[in-house]
C-alpha positions in Angstrom: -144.3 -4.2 36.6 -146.8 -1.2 35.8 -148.7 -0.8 32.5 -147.4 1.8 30.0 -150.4 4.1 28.9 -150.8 4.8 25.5 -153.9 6.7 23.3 -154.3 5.0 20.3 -155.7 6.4 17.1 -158.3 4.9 15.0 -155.9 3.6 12.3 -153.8 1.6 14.5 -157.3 0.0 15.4 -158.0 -0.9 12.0 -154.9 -2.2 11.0 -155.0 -4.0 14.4 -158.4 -5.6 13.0 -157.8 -5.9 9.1 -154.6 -8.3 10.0 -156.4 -10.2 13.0 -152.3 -11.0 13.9 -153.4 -13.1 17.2 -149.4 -11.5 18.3 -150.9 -7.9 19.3 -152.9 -9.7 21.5 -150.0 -10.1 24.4 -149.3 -6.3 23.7 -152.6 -5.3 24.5 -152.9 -7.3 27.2 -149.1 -5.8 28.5 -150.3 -2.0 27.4 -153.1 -0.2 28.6 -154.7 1.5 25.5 -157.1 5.0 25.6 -159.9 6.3 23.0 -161.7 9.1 22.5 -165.3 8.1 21.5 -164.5 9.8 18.1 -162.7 6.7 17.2 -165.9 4.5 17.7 -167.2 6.6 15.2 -164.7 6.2 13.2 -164.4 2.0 13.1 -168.5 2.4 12.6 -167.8 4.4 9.4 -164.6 2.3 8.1 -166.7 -1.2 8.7 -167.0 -1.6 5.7 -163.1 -1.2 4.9 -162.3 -3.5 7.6 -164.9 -6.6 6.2 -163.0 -6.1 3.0 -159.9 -6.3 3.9 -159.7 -8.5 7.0 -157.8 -11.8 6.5 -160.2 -13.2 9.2 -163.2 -14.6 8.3 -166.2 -12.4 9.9 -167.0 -15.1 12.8 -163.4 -15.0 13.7 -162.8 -11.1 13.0 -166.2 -10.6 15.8 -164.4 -12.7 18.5 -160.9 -10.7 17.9 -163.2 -7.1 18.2 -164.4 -8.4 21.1 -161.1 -9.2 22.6 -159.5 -6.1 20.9 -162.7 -3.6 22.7 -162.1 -5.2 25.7 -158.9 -4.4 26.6 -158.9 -0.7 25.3 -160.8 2.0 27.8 -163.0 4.4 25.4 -163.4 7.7 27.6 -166.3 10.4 26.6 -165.8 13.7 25.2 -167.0 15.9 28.3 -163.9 14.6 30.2 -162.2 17.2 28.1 -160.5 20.3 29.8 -161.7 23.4 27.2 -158.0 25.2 27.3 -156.6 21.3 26.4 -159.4 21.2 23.9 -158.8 24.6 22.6 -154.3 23.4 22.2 -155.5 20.7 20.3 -157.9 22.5 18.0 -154.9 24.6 17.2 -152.2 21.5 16.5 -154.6 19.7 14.4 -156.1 22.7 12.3 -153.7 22.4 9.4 -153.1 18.9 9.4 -156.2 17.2 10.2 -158.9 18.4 12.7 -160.2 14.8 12.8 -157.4 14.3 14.8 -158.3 16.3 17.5 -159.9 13.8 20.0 -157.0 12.2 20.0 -154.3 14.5 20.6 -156.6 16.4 22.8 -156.5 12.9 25.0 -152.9 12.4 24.7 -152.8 16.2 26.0 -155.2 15.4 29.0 -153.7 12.0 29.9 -150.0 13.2 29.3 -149.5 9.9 27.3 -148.1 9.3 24.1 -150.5 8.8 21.2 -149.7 6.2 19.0 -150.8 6.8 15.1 -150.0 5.2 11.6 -150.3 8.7 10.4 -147.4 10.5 9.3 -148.5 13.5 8.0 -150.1 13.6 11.8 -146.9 12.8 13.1 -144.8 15.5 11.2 -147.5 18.3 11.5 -147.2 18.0 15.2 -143.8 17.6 15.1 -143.3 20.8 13.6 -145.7 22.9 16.1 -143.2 21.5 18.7 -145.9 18.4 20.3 -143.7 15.5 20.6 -145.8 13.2 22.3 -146.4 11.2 19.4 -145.2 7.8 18.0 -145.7 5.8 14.7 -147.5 2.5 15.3 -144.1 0.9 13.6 -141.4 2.8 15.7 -143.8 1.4 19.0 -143.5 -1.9 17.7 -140.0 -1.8 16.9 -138.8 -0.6 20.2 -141.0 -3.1 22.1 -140.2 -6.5 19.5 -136.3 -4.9 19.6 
């Protein structure tokens, strides 16, 4: 059976790490997961979010980030094609340029990104990019 490829934005990450639920760990080990180096970025400046509201205590929370970080492939900025760069730019500028690694990965890979976002969802949504899925609709259609 092949891997499904997915780009996963930083808020799935965090949610992934603030429960520390050891049952994402077979679906990242069954999915292969994509990241913009943005969302490195990102985790680095939400730490603090994620050491206050982990359930894990900190030992246990470093051995699931290892885990979680190994199993996810983190691809550089320069792999970027400018005109996919430029669509992206455009699909995230009113709803939130942040956002623009990501979809701009989605784009490149022709994957699906999966978000927690909604307002990222329907923003898209409405410029007519439907590669996008909510973190909860993923895991419904897997767990269903």
């Amino acid at each position: 059976m092949n891997k499904l490829d997915f780009v996963v934005d930083t808020n799935v990450l965090m949610s992934f790490l603030i429960s520390g639920n050891s049952s994402y760990k077979p679906l990242l080990k069954c999915y292969n997961f994509f990241l913009p180096e943005f969302g490195l970025i990102e985790i680095d400046k939400y730490q603090h979010i994620i050491f206050e509201k982990t359930k894990l205590e900190k030992n246990n929370l470093i051995d699931f980030s290892y885990f979680l970080f190994s199993e996810i492939t983190i691809l550089p900025n320069y792999i970027f094609d400018k005109e996919i760069l430029k669509r992206a730019i455009y699909l995230t500028g009113n709803v939130d340029i942040k956002d623009v690694t990501f979809v701009a990965l989605s784009m490149q890979l022709n994957i699906p990104l999966i978000t927690r976002d909604e307002k990222l969802i329907k923003g898209m949504k409405k410029k007519k990019y439907n590669n996008i899925i909510l973190l909860k609709d993923f895991l419904q259609n897997i767990y269903s």
